[in-house]
N, C-alpha and C positions, 0 to 999 in steps of 0.2 A: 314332743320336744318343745322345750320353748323358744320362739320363735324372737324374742328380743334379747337373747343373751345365749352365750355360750361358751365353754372354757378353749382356750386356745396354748400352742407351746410358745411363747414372745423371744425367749432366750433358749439355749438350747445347753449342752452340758454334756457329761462322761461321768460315770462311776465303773470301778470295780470289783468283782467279787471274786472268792477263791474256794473252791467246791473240792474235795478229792484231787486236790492241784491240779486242776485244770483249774484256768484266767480266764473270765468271762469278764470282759468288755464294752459296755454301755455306751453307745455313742447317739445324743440327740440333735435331730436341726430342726428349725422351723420348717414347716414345706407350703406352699400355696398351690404349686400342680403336680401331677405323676410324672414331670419330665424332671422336676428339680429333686422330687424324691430319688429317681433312677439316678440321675446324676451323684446325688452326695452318696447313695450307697454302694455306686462304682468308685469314689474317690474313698472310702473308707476299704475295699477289698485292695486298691491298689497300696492304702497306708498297711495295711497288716496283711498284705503278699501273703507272707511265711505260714499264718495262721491257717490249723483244719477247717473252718467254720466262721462264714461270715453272716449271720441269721437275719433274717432282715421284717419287716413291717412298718406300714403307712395306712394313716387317717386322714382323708381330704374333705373338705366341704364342713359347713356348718353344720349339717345334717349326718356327716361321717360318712356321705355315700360315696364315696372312692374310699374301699378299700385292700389293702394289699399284704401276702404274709410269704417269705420262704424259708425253705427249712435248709437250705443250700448243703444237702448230703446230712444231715441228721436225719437218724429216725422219722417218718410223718408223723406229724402233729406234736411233736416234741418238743418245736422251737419259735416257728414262726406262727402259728396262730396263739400259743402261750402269750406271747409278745404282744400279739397284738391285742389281748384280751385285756391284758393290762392298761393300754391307752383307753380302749374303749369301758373298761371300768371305773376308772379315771373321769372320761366322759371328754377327754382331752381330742382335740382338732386339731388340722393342718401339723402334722408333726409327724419326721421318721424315725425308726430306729434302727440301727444295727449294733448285733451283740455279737461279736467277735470271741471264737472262743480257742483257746491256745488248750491242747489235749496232753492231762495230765498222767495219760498210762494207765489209771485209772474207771473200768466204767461204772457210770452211775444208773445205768437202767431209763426206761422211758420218764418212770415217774420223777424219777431222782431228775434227768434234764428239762423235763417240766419246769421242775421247780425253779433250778438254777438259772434260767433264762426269764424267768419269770422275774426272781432275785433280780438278776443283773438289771432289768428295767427300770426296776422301782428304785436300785442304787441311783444307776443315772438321771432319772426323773428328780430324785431329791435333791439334784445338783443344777437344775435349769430353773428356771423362771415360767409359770404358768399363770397367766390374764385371764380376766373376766371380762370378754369383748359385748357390752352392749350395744343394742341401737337406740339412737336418741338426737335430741335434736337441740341445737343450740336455743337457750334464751337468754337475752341481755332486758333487764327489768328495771326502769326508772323511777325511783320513787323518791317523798322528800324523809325527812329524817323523820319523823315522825314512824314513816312506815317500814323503814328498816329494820327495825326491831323486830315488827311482826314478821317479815320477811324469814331472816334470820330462825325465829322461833318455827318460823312453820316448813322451813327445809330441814332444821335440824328432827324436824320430828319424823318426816316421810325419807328421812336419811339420804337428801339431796345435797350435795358437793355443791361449795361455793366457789369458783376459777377464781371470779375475783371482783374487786370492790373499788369502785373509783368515788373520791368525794369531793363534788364541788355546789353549785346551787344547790344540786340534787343529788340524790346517790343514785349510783349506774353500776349495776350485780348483774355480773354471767353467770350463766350454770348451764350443764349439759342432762338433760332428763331423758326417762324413759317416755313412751306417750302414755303409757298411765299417768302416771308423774306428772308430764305437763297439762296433761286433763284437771288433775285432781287439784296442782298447784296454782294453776291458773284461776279455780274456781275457788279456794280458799283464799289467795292473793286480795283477791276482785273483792270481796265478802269483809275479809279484814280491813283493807284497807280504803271500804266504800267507793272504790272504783276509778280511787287517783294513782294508782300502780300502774302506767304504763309498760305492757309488755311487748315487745316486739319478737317473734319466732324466727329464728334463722335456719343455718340450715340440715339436713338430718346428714346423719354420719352411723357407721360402727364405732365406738370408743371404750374406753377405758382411762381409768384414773390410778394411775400407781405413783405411792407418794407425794400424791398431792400436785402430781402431774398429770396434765388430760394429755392423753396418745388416742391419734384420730388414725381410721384407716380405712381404703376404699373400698372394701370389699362389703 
């Protein structure tokens, strides 16, 4: 696995899908521990009472080592590890699901609930929001105009994010890197601009950038 990034669930969402009339029910939250997993998948069996089948699985840890699947009276292996296979082939973290399924008179066989639970995942997954959490480390880099340009040129080339750009004597640029990235930028920086780019490293974070927005997070 790699060890400075991995995909996480940020927003969370519901889809769903309609199999042999039976309503399968896609329900996603972010999760950070198996307490808040349990938690939202109890608040989900209490919202659809009524419902045969409240199907459930959870991803924890950036590594995916908590993990959880139940088949809550389905057939085994028909619901809850389907589900769960889906996050994990995704490659998707910190995230539950519960697939709620309203039984439509209808049976559809092992393979046939496979499927549809499977379905139902990927509906509600298409409906949340999934990040790209790296780790990295703040740098604020002072240079005079001259070296901004090169600056500029050589992040857009290692496909490093500018936060932001202040201009007064001098220009003063944030950016958040990987440590490759600031290994690698730091040393072309230096090289470009003969060694008047003052860099100062702050401090290291998990982050991402959506929309041009940095989201830091402590984990």
């Amino acid at each position: 696995m790699n060890t400075e990034s991995y995909r996480a669930l940020y927003l969370g969402g519901s889809g769903e899908i309609t199999e042999k009339k039976s309503r399968f029910i896609a329900t996603l939250l972010p999760v950070k521990t198996e307490e808040e997993a349990l938690v939202f998948i109890e608040q989900i069996k209490k919202k659809y009472w009524d419902a045969k089948h409240n199907c459930s699985a959870y991803v924890i840890g950036r590594d995916g080592g908590l993990t959880r699947c139940s088949d809550d009276g389905e057939p085994p292996h028909t619901a809850g590890r389907p589900m769960l296979d889906v996050l994990l082939a995704e490659g998707i973290r910190d995230a539950a699901v519960v697939v709620t399924r309203y039984f439509g008179g209808v049976l559809l066989g092992t393979g046939g609930l496979v499927r549809a639970y499977q379905a139902a995942v990927k509906e509600g997954l298409a409906r949340c929001t999934v990040i790209e959490k790296q780790f990295g480390r703040r740098l604020v880099i002072r240079t005079d105009y001259s070296g901004i340009g090169k600056l500029q040129y050589i992040a857009a080339q290692e496909g490093v994010a500018i936060l932001s750009s202040e201009y007064a004597d001098t220009v003063t640029v944030t950016l958040f890197v990987s440590p490759r990235e600031e290994e690698l930028l730091t040393r072309r920086l230096t090289e470009a601009t003969a060694g008047r780019a003052v860099i100062t490293p702050g401090e290291a974070s998990w982050y991402s950038i959506r929309d041009g927005e940095l989201l830091l997070f402590g984990d």
